[in-house]
C-alpha positions in Angstrom: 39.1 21.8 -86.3 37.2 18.7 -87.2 36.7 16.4 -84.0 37.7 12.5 -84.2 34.5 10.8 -85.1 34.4 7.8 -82.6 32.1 4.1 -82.4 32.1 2.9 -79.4 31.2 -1.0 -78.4 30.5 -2.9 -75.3 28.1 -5.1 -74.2 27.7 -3.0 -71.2 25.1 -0.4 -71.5 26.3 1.2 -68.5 30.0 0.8 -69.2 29.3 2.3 -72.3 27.3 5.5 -71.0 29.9 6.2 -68.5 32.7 5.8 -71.9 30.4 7.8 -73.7 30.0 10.8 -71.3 33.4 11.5 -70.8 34.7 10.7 -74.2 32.5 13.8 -75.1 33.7 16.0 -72.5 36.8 16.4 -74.6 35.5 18.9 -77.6 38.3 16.9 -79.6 36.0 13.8 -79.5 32.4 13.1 -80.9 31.2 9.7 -80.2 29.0 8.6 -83.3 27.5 5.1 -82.5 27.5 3.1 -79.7 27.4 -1.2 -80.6 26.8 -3.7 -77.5 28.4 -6.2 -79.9 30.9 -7.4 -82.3 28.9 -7.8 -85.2 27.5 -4.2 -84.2 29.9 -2.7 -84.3 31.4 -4.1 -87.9 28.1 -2.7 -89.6 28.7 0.8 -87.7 32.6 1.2 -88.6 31.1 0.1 -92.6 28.3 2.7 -92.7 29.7 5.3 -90.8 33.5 5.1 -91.3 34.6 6.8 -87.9 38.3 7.5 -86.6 38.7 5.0 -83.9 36.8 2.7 -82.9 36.7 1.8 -79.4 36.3 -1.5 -78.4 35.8 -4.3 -75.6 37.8 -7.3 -76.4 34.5 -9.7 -74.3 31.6 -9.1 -76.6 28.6 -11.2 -77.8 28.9 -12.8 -81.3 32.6 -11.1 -82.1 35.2 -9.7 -79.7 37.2 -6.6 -79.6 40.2 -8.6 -81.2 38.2 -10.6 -83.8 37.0 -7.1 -84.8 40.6 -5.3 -84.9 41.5 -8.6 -87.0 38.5 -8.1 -89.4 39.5 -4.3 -89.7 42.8 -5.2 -90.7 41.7 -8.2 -93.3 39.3 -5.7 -94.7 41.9 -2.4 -95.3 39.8 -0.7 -93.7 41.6 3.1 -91.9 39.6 3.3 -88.6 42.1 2.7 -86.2 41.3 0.3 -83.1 41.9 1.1 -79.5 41.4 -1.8 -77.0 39.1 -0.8 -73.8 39.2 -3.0 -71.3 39.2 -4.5 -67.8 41.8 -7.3 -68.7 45.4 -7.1 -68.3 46.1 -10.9 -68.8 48.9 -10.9 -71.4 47.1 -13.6 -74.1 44.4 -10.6 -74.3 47.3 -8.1 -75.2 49.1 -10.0 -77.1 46.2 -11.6 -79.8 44.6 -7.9 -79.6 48.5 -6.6 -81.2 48.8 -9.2 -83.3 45.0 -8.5 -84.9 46.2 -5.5 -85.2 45.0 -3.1 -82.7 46.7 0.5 -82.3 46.3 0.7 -78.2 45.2 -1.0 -75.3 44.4 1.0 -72.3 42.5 -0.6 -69.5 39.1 0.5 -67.9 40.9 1.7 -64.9 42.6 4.7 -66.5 42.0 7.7 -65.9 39.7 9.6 -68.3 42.0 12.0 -69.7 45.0 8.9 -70.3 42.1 7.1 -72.4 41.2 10.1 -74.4 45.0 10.9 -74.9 45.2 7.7 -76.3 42.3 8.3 -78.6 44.0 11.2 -79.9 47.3 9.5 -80.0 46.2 6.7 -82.4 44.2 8.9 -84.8 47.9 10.3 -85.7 49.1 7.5 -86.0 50.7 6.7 -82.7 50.4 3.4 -81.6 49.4 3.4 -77.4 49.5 0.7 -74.9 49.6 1.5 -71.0 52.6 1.7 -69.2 51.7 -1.2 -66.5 50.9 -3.9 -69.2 54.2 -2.7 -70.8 56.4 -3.4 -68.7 55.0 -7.1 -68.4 55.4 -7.8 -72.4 58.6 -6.7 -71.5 59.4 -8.8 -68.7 57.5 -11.9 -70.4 60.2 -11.5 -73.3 62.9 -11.2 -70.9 61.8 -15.0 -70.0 61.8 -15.7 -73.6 58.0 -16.6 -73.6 56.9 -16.2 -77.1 53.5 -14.5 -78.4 52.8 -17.8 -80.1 52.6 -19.4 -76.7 49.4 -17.6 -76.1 45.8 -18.6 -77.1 43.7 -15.8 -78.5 40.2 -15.7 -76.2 37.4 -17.3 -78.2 34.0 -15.6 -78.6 30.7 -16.8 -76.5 29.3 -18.6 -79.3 32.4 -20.3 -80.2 32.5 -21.7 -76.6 29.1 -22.8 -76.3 30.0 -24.9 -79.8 33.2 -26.5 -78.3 31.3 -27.3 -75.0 28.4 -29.0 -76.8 31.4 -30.5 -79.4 32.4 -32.0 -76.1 29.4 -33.7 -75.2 29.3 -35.9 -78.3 27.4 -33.5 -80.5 27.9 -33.6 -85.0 28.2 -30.7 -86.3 24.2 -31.1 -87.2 23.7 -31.5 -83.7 25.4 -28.4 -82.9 23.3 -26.5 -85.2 20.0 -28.2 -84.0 20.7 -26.8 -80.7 21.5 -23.3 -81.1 19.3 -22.8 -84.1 21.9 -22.3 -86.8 23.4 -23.9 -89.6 25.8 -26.6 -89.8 28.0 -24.2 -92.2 27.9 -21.8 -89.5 29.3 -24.3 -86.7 31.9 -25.7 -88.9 32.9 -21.8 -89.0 33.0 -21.6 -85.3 34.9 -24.7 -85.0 37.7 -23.3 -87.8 37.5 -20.3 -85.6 38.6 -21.8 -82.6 40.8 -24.0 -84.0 42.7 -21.4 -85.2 42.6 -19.5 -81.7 43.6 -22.5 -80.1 46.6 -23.3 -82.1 45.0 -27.2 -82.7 43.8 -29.3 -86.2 41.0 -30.9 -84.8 38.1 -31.4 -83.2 39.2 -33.5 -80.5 42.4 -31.2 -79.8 40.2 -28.3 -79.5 38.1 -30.1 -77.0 41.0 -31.2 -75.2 42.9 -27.4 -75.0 39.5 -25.8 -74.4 39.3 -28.2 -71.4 43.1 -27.7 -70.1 42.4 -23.7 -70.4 39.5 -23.9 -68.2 37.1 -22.7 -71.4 34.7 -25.3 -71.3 33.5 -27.8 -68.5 33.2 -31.7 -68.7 29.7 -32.7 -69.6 27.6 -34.3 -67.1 27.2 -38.3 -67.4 23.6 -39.2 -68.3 
């Protein structure tokens, strides 16, 4: 029987290892690549098309949900299970509504993780039992997914904090070495995540969230 070909990403190398190593104890499982980023992993699940990926949703340059939502918007038939260490329902939530098949958390035990491996490659969405029963409860309140703000990526933040402080998009680009093409993408980005039209509503929600900090007075 041909195993479930597996990529693997998070930006912890020693997360990842201890993944790794008991992902491959199950003889059902090969893991193929490992990515310690977003973008990393989207080149690995193009040139080596695995099964599942198996993703982080807190990554440098793209998280595990911006990935699942790129997977989706691409057609793309690797299915996406969500590994992580957060249960906060605005994780859950965006990472379902990108489009991810499970989320199981880090603190599962080793053969519930790799069930849910298996579970999604047939076509069985998975999501643990604990975090569940909060969706559930949260819809018994009649909170709404739309209420929640999808977590924006490192770089995005460090944009919106130096948006804060006054910054053009040219500034924004002078400072972290890119272009100002690029920072207008990041600011779309976020204003999408955010739920906001503007700059200064971005600011202002990334602020209420706790996302950025107010910037020093000269």
């Amino acid at each position: 029987m041909s195993s479930i070909r597996v990529v693997l990403a998070d930006d912890h190398a020693v997360v990842r290892k201890g993944i790794r190593d008991f992902l491959e104890e199950d003889m059902e499982i090969e893991v193929v690549a490992e990515a310690s980023d977003g973008d990393k992993a989207k080149e690995l699940i193009v040139s080596l098309a695995p099964d599942v990926a198996v993703l982080d949703v807190r990554m440098p340059r793209a998280t595990g949900i911006d990935v699942a939502r790129w997977v989706r918007e691409q057609g793309l038939q690797v299915r996406v299970l969500i590994l992580t260490a957060y249960d906060d329902d605005p994780f859950v939530i965006a990472a379902m509504q990108a489009g991810a098949n499970g989320y199981v958390l880090k603190t599962a035990e080793a053969d519930e993780i790799t069930a849910a491996i298996r579970s999604i490659h047939a076509g069985q969405p998975v999501i643990a039992p604990d975090i569940a029963q909060k969706l559930i409860s949260h819809m018994a309140l009649g909170n709404q997914p739309t209420q929640f703000v999808e977590p924006v990526t490192d770089r995005e933040r460090e944009v919106l904090q130096l948006a804060a402080a006054g910054l053009t998009n040219r500034g924004i680009g002078l400072k972290l070495s890119i272009s100002d093409r690029t920072v207008q993408g990041h600011l779309a980005n976020t204003y999408a995540k955010l739920q906001v039209s503007s700059r200064t509503e971005a600011v202002t929600k990334a602020l209420q969230l706790g996302l950025i900090h107010l910037p020093e007075q000269e």
